[in-house]
C-alpha positions, 0 to 999 in steps of 0.5 A: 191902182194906187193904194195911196190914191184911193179915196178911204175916208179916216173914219172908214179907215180907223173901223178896218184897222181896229178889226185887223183889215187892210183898208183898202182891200175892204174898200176894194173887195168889203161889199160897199159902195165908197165911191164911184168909178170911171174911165176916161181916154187920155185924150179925152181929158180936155172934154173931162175938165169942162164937164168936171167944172159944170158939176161943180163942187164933184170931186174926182180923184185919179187912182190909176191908170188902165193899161192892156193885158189883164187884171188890176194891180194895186200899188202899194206906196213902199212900191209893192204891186199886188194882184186885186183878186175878184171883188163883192158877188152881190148875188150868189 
């Protein structure tokens, strides 16, 4: 995933940063719900455009890329990786 890439909108951003958080940790793992996330097969991207242009004014932004093994690794802009470790249990 690109750090970068991440949808985070300034507002949600400046509240973390004023606490001391990284923002995108506390987008990934906070509890909240920013944005939706999906998966599409690259060679499916055709089909996705078409269906993208009929929900029209949708935005999707692209913040990685799946690959095999396991894990998700962010990716920082300097270039860094880091490990996502966990995420939110709604229910404990």
């Amino acid at each position: 995933m690109q750090a970068d890439a991440l949808p985070v909108s300034d507002a949600a951003r400046q509240v973390f940063q004023a606490r001391g958080a990284d923002p995108v940790r506390e987008a990934l793992a906070g509890g909240d719900d920013y944005e939706l996330l999906f998966t599409a097969r690259r060679r499916d991207g055709g089909r996705l455009r078409t269906a993208l242009q009929q929900c029209r004014p949708l935005r999707v932004t692209r913040i990685g890329v799946v690959t095999k093994g396991g894990g998700c690794t962010v990716v920082r802009p300097d270039g860094s990786r880091e490990p996502i470790a966990g995420g939110y249990e709604h229910f404990t």
